[in-house]
C-alpha positions in Angstrom: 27.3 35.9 234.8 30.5 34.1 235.1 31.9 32.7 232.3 31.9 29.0 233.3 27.9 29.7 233.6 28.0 30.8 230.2 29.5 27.6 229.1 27.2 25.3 231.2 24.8 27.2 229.4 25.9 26.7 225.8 26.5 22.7 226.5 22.7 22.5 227.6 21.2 24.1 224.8 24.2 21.9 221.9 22.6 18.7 223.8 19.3 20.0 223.5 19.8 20.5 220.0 21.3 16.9 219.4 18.3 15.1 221.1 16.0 17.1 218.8 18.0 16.1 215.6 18.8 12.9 216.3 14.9 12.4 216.8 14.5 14.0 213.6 16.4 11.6 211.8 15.0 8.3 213.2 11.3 9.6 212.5 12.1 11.1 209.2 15.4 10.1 207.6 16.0 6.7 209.7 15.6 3.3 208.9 12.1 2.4 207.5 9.6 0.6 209.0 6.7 -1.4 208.7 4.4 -3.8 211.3 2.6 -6.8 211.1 0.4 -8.2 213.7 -0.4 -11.6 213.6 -4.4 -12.2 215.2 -5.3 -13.6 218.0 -8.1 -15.3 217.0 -7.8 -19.0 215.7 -8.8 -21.4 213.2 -9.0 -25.1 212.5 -8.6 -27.4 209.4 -7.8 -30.8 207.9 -4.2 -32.0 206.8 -3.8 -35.2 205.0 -2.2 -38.0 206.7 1.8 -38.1 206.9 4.4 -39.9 209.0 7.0 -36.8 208.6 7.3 -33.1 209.4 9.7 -30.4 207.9 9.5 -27.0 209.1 11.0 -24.7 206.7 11.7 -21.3 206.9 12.5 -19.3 203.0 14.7 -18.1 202.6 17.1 -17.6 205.7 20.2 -15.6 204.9 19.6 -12.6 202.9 20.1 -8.8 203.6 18.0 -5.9 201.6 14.8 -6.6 203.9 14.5 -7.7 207.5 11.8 -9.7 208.9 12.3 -9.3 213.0 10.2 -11.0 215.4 10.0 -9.8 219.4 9.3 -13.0 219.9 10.2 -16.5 219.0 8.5 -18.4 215.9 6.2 -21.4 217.6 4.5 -24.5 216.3 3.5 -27.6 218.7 3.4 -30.5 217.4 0.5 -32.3 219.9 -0.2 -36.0 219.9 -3.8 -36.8 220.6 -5.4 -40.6 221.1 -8.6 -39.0 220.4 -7.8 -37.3 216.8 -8.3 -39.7 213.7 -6.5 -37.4 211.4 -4.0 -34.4 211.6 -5.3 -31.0 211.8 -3.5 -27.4 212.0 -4.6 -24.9 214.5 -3.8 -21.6 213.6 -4.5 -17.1 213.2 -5.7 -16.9 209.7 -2.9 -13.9 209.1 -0.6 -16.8 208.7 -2.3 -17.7 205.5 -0.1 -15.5 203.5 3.3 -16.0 204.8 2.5 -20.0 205.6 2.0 -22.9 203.7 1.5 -26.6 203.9 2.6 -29.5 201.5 2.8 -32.8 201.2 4.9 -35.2 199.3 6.4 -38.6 199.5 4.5 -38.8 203.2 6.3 -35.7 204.3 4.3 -32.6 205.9 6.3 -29.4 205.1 5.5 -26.9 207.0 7.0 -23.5 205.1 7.4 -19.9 206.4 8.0 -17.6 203.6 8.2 -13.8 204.1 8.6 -12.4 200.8 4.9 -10.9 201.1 5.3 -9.3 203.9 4.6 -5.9 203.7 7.3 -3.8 202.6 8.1 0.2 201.4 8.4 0.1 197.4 11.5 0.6 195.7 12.4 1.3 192.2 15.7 2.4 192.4 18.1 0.0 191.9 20.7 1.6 193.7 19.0 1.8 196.8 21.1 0.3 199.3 18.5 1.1 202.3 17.6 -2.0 204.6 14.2 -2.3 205.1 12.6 -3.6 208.1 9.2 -5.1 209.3 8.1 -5.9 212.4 6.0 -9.2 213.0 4.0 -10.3 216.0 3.4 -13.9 215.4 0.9 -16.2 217.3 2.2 -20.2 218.0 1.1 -22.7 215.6 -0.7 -26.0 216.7 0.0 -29.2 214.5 -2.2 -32.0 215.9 -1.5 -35.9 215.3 -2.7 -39.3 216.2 -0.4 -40.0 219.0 1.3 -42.8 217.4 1.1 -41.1 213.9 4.4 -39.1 213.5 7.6 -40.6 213.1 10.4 -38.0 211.7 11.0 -34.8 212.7 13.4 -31.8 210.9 13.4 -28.9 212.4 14.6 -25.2 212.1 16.4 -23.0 214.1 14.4 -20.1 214.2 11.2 -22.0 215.1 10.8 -23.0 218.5 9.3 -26.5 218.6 7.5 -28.5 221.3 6.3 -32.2 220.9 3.5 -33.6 223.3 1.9 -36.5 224.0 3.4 -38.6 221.5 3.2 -42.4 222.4 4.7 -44.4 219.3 7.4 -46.8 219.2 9.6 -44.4 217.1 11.0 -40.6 216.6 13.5 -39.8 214.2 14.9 -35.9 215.1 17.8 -33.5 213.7 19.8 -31.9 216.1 18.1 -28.3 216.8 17.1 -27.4 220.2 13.6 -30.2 221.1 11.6 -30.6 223.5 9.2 -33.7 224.8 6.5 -32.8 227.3 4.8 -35.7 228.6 5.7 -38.6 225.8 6.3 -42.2 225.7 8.5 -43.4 223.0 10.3 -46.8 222.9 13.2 -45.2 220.8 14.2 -41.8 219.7 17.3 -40.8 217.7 19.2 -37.8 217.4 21.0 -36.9 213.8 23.4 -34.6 212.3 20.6 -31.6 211.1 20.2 -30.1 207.6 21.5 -26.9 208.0 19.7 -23.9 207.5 16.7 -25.8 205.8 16.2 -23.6 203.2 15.6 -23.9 199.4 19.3 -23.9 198.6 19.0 -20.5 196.4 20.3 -17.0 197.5 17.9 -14.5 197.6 18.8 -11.2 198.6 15.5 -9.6 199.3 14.3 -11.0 202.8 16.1 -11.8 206.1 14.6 -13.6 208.8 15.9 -12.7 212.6 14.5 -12.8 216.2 15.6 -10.5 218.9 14.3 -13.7 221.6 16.9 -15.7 221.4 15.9 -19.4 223.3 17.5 -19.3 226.7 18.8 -23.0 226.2 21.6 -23.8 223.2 20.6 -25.6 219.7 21.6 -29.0 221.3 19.4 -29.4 224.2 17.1 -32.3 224.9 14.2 -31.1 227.1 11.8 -33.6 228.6 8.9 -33.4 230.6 7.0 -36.3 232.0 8.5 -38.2 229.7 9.6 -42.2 229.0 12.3 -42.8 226.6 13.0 -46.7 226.0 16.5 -45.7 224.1 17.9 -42.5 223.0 20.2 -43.0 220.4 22.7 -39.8 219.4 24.2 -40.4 215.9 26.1 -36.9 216.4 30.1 -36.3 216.0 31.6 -35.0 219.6 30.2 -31.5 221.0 28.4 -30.6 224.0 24.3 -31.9 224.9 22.4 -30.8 227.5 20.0 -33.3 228.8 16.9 -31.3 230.8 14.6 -33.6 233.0 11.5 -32.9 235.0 9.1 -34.7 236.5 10.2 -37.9 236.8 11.6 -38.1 233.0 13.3 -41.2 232.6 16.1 -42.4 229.5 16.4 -46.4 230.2 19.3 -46.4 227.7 21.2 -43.9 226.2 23.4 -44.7 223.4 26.0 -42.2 221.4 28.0 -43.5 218.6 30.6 -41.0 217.1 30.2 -40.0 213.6 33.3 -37.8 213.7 36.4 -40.0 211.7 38.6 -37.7 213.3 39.8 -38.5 216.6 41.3 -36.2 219.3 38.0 -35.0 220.6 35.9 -34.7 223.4 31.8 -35.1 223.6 30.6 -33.9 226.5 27.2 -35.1 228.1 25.0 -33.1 230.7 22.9 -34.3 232.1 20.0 -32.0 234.3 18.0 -34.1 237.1 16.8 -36.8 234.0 16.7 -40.7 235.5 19.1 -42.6 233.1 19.5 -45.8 233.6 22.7 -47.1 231.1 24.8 -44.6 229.1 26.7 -46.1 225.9 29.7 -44.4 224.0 31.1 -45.8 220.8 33.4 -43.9 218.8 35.3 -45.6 216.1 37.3 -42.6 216.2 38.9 -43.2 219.5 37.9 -40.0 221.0 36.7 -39.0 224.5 33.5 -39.0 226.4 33.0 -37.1 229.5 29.7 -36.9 231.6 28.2 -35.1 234.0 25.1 -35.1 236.2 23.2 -32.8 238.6 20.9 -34.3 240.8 20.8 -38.0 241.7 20.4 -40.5 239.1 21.6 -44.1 238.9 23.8 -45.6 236.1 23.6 -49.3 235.7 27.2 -50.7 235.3 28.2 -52.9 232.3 
């Protein structure tokens, strides 16, 4: 043979050899792994009456143990003019990583990972991340329709609100959205943050490969009346998402922000609104735009 052939040769058989040992490592020496599957199969029970939900998730920002989802934490919050009382729909696997409390007429709804199933360690200088792999199942939070009146949310949580019909919604500023509501007046403020406890804990880290396709500041709505949405938010960029004949009869923003020299930008996405509103103390800029026809009624 040729020399070059013997070469060709010799890089096959290196390449061969670097498949096979870097398959070696990942099944034997890689990062561990554990999975946990989160049922199908659903159950329902009683919650005691509130007027508030916060969804928590404990703790957030940590890095010896990963908790990675392949897809998106989900609870629905569904208002019903049939249901007397609140109830949760849920798999019973959540029972362990899932709990709900109530205090000062505030529903907490609290993920908290720190049983999840993990390898044991008992040396203390083990630096090794750990992961483990959840598939979750949504969560269903039912209400009387006109029963709920504040909502905090959390980032990693997905959250949908239906069929609410009340004359009041109080939300944070995380990613929302209304599917077939009717709400004299909704307002938008500053969120908490991460909504966790407050303590560092560096045992469990919570992430999501499904990252939502829409930002942390978009409005969705569906079928939906709004009498006035009120934005108590400094200046920065919302997306306003409308379908189905969604109308916003007024929409008010008043600038938090003391300092001035900034822009809030509005966009709006097919939603009928009928008067837009911008006060900023500040003195700083509004900018709007629109696809899709709409009509703005003039001051």
């Amino acid at each position: 043979m040729k020399k070059t052939t013997y070469i060709l040769i010799a890089l096959v058989i290196a390449g061969a050899l670097a498949v096979i040992g870097t398959t070696i490592f990942i099944t034997s020496g890689g990062t561990p792994m554990k999975s946990v599957t989160i049922g199908p199969d659903m159950t329902t029970r009683p919650l005691a009456s509130f007027s508030a939900i916060r969804i928590n998730v404990n703790p957030e920002y940590a890095h010896r143990h990963i908790i990675s989802f392949d897809s998106n934490l989900t609870c629905d919050i569904v208002g019903s003019k049939s249901a007397t009382s609140p109830s949760v729909t849920m798999s019973p696997d959540w029972e362990k990583y899932l709990t709900f409390t109530l205090d000062n007429d505030t529903l907490t709804i609290n993920f908290d990972f720190h049983g999840a199933e993990r390898y044991n360690v008992n040396d203390e200088n083990d630096n090794t991340i750990y992961y483990t792999y959840f598939d979750p199942q949504p969560i269903n939070v039912t209400v009387p329709s006109g029963m709920l009146k504040s909502l905090r949310l959390n980032r990693i949580v997905d959250t949908t609100i239906s069929g609410i019909d009340s004359e009041s919604l109080e939300l944070d500023n995380y990613r929302i959205a209304l599917d077939n509501c009717d709400i004299d007046s909704v307002k938008v403020i500053p969120s908490s943050g991460t909504n966790n406890s407050g303590n560092y804990d560096d045992s469990v880290y919570v992430e999501t490969y499904c990252e939502p396709g829409l930002t942390s500041s978009d409005i969705i709505l569906k079928k939906c009346r709004i009498g006035t949405l009120d934005l108590a938010l400094y200046p920065q960029t919302i997306d306003i998402y409308g379908s189905e004949g969604s109308r916003i009869d007024l929409l008010r923003w008043t600038d938090t922000s003391t300092e001035n020299s900034q822009i809030a930008f509005l966009d709006n996405h097919s939603a009928e609104i009928g008067k837009i509103e911008w006060i900023s103390p500040a003195g700083n800029r509004f900018r709007f735009a629109s696809n899709g026809s709409m009509t703005i009624t003039p001051f």
